[in-house]
C-alpha positions as CSV (number, residue, x, y, z in Angstrom):
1,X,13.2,-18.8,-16.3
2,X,14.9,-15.2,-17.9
3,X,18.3,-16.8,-20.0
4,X,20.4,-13.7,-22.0
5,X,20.1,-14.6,-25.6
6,X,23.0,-13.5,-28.2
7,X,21.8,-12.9,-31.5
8,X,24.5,-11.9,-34.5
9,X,23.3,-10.1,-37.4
10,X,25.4,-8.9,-39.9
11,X,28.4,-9.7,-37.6
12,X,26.9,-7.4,-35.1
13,X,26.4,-9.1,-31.7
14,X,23.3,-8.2,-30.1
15,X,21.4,-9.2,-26.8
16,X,18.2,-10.0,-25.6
17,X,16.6,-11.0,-22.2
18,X,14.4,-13.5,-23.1
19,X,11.6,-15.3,-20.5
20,X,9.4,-18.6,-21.8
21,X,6.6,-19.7,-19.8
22,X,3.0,-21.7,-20.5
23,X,-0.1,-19.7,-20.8
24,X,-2.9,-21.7,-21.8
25,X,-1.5,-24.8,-22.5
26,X,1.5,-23.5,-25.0
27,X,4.9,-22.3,-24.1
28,X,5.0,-18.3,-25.3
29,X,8.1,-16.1,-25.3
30,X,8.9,-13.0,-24.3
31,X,11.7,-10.9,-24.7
32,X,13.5,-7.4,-24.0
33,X,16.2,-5.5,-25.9
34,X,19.8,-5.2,-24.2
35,X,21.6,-3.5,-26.6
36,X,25.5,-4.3,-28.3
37,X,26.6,-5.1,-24.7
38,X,25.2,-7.0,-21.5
39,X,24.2,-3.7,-18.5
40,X,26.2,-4.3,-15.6
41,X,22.4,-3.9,-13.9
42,X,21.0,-6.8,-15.3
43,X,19.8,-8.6,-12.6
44,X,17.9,-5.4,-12.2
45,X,16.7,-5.2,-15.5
46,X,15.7,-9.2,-15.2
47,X,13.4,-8.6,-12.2
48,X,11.7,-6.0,-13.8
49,X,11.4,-7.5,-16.9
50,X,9.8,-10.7,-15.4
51,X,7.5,-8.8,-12.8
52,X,6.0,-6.5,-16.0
53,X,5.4,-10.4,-17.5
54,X,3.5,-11.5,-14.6
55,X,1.5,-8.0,-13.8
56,X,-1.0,-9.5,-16.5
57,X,-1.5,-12.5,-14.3
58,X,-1.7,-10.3,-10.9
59,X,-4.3,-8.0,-12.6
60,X,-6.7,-10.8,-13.8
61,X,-6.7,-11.7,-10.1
62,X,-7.3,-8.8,-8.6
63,X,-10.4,-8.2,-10.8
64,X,-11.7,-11.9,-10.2
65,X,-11.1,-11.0,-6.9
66,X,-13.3,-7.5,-7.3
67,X,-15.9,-9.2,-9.1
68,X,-17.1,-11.8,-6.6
69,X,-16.6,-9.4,-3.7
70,X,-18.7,-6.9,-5.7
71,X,-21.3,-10.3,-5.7
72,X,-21.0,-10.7,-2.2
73,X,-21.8,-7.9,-0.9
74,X,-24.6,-7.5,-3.0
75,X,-26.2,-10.5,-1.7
76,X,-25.5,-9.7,2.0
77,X,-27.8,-8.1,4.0
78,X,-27.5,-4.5,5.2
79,X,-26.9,-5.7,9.3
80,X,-24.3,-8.0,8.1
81,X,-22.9,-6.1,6.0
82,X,-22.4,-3.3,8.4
83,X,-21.2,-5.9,11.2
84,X,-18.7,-7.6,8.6
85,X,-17.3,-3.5,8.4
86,X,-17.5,-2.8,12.0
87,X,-15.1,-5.6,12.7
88,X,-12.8,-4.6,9.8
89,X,-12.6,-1.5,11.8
90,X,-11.5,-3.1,14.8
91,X,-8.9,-5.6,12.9
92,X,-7.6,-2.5,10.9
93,X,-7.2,0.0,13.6
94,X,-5.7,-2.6,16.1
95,X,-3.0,-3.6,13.6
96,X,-2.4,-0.1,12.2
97,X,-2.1,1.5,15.8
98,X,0.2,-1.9,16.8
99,X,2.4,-1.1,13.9
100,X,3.5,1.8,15.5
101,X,3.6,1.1,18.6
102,X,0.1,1.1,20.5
103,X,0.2,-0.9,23.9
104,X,-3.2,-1.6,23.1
105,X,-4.4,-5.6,22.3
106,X,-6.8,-6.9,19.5
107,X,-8.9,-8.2,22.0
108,X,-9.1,-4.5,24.2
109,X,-9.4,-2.8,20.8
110,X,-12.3,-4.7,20.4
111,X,-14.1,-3.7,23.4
112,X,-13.5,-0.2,23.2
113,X,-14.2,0.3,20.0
114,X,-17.4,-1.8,20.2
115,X,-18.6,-1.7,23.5
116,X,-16.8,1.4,25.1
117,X,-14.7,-0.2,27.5
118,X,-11.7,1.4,28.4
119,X,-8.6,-0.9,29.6
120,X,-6.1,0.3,31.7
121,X,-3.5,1.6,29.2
122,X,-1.7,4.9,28.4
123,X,-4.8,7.5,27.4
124,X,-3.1,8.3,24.3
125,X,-3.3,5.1,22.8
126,X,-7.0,4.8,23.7
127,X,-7.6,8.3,22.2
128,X,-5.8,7.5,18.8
129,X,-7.4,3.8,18.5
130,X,-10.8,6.0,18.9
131,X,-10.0,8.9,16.7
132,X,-8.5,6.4,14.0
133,X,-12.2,4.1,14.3
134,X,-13.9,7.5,13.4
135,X,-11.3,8.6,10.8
136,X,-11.7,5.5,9.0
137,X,-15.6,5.7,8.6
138,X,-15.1,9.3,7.3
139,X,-13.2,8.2,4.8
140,X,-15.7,5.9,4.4
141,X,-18.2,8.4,3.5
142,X,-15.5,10.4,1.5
143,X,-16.9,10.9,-2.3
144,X,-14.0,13.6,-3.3
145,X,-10.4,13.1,-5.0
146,X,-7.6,12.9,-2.3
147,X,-6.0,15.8,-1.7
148,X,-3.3,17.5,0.7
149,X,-6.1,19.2,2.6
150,X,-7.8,16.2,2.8
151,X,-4.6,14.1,4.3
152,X,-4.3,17.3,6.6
153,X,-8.0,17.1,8.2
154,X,-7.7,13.5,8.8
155,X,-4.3,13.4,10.3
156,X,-5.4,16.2,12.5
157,X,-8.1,14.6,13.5
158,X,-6.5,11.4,14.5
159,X,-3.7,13.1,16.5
160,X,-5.4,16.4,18.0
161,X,-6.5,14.4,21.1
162,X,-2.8,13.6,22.0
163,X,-0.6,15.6,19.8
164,X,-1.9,18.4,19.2
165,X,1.4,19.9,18.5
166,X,2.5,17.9,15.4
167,X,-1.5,17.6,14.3
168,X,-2.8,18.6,10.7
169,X,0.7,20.1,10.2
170,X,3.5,19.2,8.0
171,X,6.7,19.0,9.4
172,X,9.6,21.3,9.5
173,X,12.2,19.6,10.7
174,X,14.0,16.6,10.3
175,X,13.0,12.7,11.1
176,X,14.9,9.2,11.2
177,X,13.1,6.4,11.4
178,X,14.3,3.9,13.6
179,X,15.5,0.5,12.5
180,X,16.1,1.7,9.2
181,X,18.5,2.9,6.5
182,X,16.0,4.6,5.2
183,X,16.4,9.0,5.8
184,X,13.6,10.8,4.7
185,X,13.9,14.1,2.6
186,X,14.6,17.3,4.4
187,X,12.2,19.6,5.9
188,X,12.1,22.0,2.6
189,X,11.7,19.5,0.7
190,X,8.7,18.1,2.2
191,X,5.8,20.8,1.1
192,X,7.0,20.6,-2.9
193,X,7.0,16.6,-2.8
194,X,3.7,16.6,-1.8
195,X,2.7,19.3,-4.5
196,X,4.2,16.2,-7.0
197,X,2.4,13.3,-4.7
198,X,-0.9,14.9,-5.9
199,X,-0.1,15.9,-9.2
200,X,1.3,12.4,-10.0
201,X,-1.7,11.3,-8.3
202,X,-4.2,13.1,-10.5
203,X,-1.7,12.2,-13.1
204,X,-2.1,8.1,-12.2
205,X,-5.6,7.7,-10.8
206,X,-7.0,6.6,-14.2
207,X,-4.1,5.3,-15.6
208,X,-3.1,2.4,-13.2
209,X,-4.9,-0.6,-11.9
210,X,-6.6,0.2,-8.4
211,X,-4.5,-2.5,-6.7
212,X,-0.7,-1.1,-8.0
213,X,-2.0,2.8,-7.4
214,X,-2.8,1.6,-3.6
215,X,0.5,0.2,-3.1
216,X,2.2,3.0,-5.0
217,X,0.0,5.7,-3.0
218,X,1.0,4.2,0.5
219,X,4.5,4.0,-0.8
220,X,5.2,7.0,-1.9
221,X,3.6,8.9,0.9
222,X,5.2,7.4,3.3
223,X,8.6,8.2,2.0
224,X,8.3,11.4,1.7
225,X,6.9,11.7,5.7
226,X,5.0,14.8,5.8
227,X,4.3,14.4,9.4
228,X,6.5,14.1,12.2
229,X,4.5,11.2,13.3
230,X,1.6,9.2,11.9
231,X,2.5,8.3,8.4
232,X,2.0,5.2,8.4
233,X,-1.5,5.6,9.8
234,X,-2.2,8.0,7.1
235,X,-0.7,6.3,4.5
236,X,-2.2,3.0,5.0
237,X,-5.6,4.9,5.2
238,X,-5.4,6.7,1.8
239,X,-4.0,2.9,0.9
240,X,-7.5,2.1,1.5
241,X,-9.2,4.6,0.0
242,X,-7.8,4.3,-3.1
243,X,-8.9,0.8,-3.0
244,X,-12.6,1.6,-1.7
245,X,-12.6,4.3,-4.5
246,X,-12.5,2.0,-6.8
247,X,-14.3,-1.0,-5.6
248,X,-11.6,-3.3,-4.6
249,X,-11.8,-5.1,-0.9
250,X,-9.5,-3.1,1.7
251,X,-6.3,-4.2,2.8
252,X,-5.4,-4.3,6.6
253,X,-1.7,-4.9,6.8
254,X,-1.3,-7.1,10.1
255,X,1.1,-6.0,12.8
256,X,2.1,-10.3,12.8
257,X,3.4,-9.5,9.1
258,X,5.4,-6.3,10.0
259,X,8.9,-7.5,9.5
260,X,8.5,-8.6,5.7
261,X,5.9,-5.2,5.6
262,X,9.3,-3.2,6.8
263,X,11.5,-4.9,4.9
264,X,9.8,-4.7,1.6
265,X,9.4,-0.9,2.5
266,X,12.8,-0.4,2.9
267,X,14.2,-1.8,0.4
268,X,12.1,0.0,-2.2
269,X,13.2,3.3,-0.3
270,X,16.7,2.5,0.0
271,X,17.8,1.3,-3.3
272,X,15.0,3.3,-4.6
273,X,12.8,0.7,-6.7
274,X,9.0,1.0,-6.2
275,X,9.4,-2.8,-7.6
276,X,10.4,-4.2,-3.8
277,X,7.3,-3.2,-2.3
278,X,5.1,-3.7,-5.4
279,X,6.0,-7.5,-5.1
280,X,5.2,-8.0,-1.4
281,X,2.4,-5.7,-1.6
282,X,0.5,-7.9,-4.6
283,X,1.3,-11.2,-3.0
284,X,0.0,-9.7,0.3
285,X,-3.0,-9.0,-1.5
286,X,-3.6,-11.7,-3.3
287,X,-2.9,-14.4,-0.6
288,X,-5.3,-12.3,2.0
289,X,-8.4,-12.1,-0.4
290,X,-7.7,-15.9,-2.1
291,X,-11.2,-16.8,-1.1
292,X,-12.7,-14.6,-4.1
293,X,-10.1,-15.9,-6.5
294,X,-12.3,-18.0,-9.8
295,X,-15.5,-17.0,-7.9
296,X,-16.7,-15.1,-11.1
């Protein structure tokens, strides 16, 4: 529970967030300077000040949770191992490719992807479901940084099959998204704010744990919309790169969770505060990979 505490000293009034809670058996404090007077963004200012409380807590999970499945793959062998992938593949490109609208169904992603049978759907969302399959195992084999070339080559080769217009290009015009608030930046602004998405990125790589650079990577790519369509694809890919990169499990964001995904998105872009999607994105996480949770 965050309470504002008033402290007078020297009959000066001062104030402080302050936030108790238990950690290993005993009750600790913590607490934040406000200043002479109480910020009219406070509530803000207590969300933040509670999640960088917690971040401790989500971190130690996330490396429990990158410990056993380090352990577990070790012990698995190399055909299961590759089978336990393959079908990643298929959950990840299904729900990526659904996201944005693919006609396609888990169950005839499956069999093309694994067996080469084509259903009777629109070509281009059997191309993309194909081209995104042999994206994704590039990556996979990937041993570079990310860079804009990089995101170029891979979202050309996911959309060269069916548009070939917008592919491996960034945009120069302007995009809405539907169902949102949300208005991405301008065409000129595009080509600069991805100069700064890789500079902050060399910037961060090091200096952030693996899990909150993922959802800050996906995030912050997205917004800024280089393409005039796949971002989301391409975003949620370098997602997982950045968590392959350093060890942690890959996420596949499900197309049945896409209206808190949206939401939590939005919000952050809207009002501007990575803190939205930084919440959703670490309980996402940590309820999907549970299982490896005090398996160390």
């Amino acid at each position: 529970m965050v309470s504002i505490q008033k402290k007078v000293v020297s009959g000066q009034t001062y104030y402080y967030l302050e936030h108790s809670f238990r950690k290993g058996g005993k009750v600790e404090k913590k607490e934040l300077y406000l200043g002479k007077h109480i910020p009219k963004n406070i509530d803000e200012l207590k969300r933040q000040f509670v999640f960088e409380i917690y971040k401790e807590k989500w971190f130690k999970s996330f490396d429990e949770i990158k410990t056993a499945f380090a352990k577990e793959r070790k012990s698995l062998p190399k055909v299961v191992a590759e089978k336990e992938m393959s079908s990643f593949v298929v959950k990840f490109t299904y729900d990526t490719n659904r996201i944005e609208g693919s006609s396609l169904t888990f169950r005839e992603t499956a069999n093309l992807l694994e067996n080469g049978v084509s259903p009777s759907k629109p070509r281009s969302d059997i191309k993309e479901a194909e081209a995104h399959r042999d994206v994704f195992y590039e990556m996979l084999r990937y041993d570079k940084d990310l860079s804009l070339r990089i995101a170029l080559e891979w979202h050309y080769k996911l959309f060269n099959g069916t548009k070939p217009e917008i592919a491996g290009k960034l945009r120069h015009y302007q995009v809405g998204i539907s169902g949102t608030e949300f208005l991405p930046p301008s065409p000129v602004e595009v080509e600069p704010l991805m100069r700064d998405f890789f500079k902050w990125l060399d910037k961060n790589k090091k200096k952030l744990h693996p899990v909150e650079l993922a959802a800050l990577i996906h995030l912050k790519f997205v917004s800024i919309h280089p393409f005039g369509d796949g971002n989301g694809r391409i975003s949620r890919l370098i997602m997982n790169f950045a968590l392959k990169q350093n060890r942690f499990p890959m996420l596949d964001i499900k197309y049945t969770n896409r209206n808190s995904y949206y939401n939590a998105l939005e919000r952050a872009q809207v009002k501007k505060n990575d803190l939205t999607f930084l919440n959703w994105f670490f309980r996402t996480y940590s309820k999907e990979f549970k299982r490896y949770a005090k398996r160390v």
